[in-house]
C-alpha positions as CSV (number, residue, x, y, z in Angstrom):
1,X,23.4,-13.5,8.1
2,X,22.6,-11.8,4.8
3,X,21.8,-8.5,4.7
4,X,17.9,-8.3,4.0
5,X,15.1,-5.4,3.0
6,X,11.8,-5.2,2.6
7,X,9.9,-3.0,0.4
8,X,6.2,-1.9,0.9
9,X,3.8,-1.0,-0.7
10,X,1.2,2.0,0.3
11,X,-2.3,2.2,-0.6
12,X,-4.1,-0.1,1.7
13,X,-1.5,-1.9,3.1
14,X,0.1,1.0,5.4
15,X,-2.9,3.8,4.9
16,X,-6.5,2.9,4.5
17,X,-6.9,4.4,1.3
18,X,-9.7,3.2,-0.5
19,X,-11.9,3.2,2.5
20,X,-11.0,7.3,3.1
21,X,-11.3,7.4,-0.8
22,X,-15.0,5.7,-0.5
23,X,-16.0,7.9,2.3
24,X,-15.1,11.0,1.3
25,X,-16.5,11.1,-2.4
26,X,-19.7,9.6,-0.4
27,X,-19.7,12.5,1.9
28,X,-19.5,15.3,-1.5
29,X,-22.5,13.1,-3.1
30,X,-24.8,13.4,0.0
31,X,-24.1,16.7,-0.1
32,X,-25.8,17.1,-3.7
33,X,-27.9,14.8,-3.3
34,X,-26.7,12.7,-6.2
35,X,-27.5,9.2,-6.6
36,X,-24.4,7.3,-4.1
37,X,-21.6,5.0,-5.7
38,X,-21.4,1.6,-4.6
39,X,-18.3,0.4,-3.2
40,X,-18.0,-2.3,-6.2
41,X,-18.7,-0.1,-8.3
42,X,-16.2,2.8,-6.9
43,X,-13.4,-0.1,-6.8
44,X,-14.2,-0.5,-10.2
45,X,-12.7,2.8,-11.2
46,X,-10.5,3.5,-8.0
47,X,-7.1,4.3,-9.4
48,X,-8.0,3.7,-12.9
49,X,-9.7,7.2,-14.1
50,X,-9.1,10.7,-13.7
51,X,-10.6,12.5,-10.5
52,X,-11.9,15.1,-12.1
53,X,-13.2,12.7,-15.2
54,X,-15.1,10.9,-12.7
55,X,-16.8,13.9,-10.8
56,X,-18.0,14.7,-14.2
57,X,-19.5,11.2,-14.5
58,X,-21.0,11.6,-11.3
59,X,-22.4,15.4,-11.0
60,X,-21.8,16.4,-14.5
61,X,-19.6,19.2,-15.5
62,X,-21.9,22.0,-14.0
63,X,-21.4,21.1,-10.2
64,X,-17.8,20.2,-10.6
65,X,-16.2,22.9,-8.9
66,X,-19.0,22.5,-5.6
67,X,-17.9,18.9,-5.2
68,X,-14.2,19.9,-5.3
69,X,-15.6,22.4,-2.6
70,X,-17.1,19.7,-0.3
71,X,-13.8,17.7,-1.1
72,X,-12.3,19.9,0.7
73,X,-14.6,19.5,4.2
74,X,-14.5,16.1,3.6
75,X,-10.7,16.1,4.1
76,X,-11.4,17.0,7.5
77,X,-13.8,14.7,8.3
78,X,-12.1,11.1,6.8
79,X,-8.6,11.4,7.0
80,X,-5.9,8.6,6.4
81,X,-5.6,6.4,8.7
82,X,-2.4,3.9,9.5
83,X,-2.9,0.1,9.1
84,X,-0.1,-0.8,11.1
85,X,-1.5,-0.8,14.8
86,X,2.1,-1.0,16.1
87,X,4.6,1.2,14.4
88,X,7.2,-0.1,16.7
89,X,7.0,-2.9,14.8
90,X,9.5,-1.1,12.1
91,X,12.0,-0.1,15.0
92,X,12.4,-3.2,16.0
93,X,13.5,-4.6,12.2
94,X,15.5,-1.9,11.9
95,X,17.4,-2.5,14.9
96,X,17.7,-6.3,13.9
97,X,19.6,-4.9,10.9
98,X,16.8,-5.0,8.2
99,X,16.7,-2.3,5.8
100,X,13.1,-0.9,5.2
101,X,11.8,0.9,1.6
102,X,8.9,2.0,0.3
103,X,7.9,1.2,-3.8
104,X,4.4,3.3,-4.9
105,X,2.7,4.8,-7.3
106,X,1.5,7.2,-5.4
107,X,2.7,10.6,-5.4
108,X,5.4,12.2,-3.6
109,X,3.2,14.7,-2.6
110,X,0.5,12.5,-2.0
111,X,2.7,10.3,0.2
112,X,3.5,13.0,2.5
113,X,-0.5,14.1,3.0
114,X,-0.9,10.6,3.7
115,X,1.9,9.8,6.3
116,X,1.4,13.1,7.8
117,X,-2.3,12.6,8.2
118,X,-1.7,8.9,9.5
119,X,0.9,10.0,12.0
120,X,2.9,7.5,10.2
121,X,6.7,7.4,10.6
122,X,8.4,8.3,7.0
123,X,12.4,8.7,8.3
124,X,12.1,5.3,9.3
125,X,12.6,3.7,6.1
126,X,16.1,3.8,4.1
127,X,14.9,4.3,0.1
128,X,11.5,5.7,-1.1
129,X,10.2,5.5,-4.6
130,X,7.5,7.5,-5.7
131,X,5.2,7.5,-8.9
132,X,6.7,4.1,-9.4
133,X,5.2,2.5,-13.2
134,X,4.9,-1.1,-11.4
135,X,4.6,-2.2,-15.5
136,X,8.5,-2.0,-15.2
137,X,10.9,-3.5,-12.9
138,X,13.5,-1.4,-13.5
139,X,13.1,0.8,-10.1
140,X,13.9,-2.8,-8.6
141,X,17.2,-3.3,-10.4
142,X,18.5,0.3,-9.2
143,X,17.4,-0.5,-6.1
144,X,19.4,-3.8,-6.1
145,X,22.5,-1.7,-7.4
146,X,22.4,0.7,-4.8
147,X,22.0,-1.5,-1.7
148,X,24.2,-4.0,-2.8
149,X,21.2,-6.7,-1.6
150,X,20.6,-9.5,-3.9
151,X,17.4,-10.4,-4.7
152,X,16.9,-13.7,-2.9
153,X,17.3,-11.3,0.0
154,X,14.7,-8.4,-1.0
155,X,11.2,-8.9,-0.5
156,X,7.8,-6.7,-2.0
157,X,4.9,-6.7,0.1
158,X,1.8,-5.5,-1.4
159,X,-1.9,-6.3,-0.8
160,X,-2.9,-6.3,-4.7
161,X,-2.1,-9.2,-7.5
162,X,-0.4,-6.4,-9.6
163,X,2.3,-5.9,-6.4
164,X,2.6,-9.9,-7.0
165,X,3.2,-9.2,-10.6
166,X,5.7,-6.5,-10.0
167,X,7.7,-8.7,-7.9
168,X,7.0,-12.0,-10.5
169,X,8.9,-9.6,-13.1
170,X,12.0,-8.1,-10.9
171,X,12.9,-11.5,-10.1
172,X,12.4,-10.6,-6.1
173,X,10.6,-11.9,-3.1
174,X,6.6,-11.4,-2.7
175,X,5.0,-11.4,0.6
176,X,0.9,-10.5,0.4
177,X,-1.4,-8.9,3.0
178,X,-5.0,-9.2,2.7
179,X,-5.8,-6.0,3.8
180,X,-7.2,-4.5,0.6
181,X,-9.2,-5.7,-2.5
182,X,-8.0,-9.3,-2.5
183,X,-8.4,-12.2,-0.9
184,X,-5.7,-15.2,0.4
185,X,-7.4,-17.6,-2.5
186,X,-6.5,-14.5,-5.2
187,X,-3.1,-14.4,-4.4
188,X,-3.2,-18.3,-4.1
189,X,-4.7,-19.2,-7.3
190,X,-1.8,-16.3,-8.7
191,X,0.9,-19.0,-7.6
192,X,1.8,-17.0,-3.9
193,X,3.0,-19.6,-1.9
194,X,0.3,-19.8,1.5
195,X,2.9,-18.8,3.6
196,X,4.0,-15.8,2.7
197,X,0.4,-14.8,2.9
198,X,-1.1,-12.4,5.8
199,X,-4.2,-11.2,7.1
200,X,-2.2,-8.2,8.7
201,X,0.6,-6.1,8.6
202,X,1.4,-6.5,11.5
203,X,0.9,-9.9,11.8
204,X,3.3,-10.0,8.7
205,X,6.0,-7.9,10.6
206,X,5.7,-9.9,13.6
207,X,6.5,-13.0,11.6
208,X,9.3,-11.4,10.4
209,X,10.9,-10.5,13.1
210,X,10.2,-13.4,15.3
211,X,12.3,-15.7,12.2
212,X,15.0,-13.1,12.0
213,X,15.7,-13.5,15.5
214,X,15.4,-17.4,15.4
215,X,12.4,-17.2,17.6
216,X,9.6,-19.6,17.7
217,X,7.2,-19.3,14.3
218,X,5.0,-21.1,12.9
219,X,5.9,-21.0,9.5
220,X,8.7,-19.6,7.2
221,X,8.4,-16.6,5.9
222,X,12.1,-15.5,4.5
């Protein structure tokens, strides 16, 4: 049998983050008793502008520094929290000889707040890729160079259309978990084949290992 890995994604596909994201600048804007953000709104600009930019469009310049502060408490209130109910999950594709990676744009530093506060396994997976430009596939191609995997055997799984993308362009498997922004009918319309589509990851992982180890499943996922 080939050799296989999968790579993952982060930000709400192992750790809740926009919901933890949401609720915490929520918490620093009750606290002023500024006007609240809407969730569509807040996903509007989630990822996409400067913190500190949007404080200002938010409180203004003037109480930037007490929202920082109530940041702060709100860090202890809403912290990360793991979408993968059963980590054992990842043993048990490990020990059926998969190889496991992580691909994100998210900070190294960020990534260890977040798996720390998630109680979320980090040893368990072989490569790790922070601050990853997913505009480029060229993290993919080292990837492919080091593990000696070809890409019919290396699979991205993401939750938004710009993980589907990223995969699209390094010429590698894409498997898509509805656990974020999108929706199954995004990632259809996109051209991601209904089967390699998930509601969970852990329904996803389950899948996967069932297939690997020529169990019963009800559709083909590898």
């Amino acid at each position: 049998m080939n050799k296989k890995i999968l790579l993952f994604d982060i930000n709400d596909l192992l750790i809740n983050t926009f919901e933890t994201a949401y609720r915490r600048n929520v918490y620093c804007l009750r606290k002023l008793n500024a006007p609240i953000i809407s969730k569509d709104n807040f996903q509007k600009t989630f990822g996409k502008l400067d913190f500190e930019t949007l404080i200002e469009n938010w409180v203004g310049e003037e109480n930037k520094d007490l929202f920082n502060s109530y940041y702060s408490e709100a860090r202890n209130i809403y912290k990360y929290k793991s979408l993968l109910r059963d980590t054992n999950l990842l043993s048990q594709l490990v020990e059926a000889g998969i190889l496991l990676g992580i691909i994100s744009a998210t900070s190294q530093k960020q990534l260890h707040i977040k798996f720390a506060e998630a109680k979320f396994p980090l040893d368990i997976f072989d490569v790790v890729y922070c601050g990853v430009n997913k505009e480029s596939s060229y993290i993919i191609k080292q990837i492919l160079h080091d593990s000696d995997i070809s890409k019919d055997s290396t699979y991205y799984i993401g939750d938004q259309l710009s993980d589907y993308n990223f995969s699209i362009k390094g010429g590698i498997n894409f498997l898509a978990v509805t656990s974020g922004l999108y929706q199954k009918e995004d990632f259809v319309r996109a051209g991601c084949p209904e089967n390699r589509i998930f509601s969970s990851i852990d329904e996803l992982l389950i899948g996967v290992y069932n297939e690997h180890r020529n169990t019963r499943n009800e559709k083909k996922i590898l």
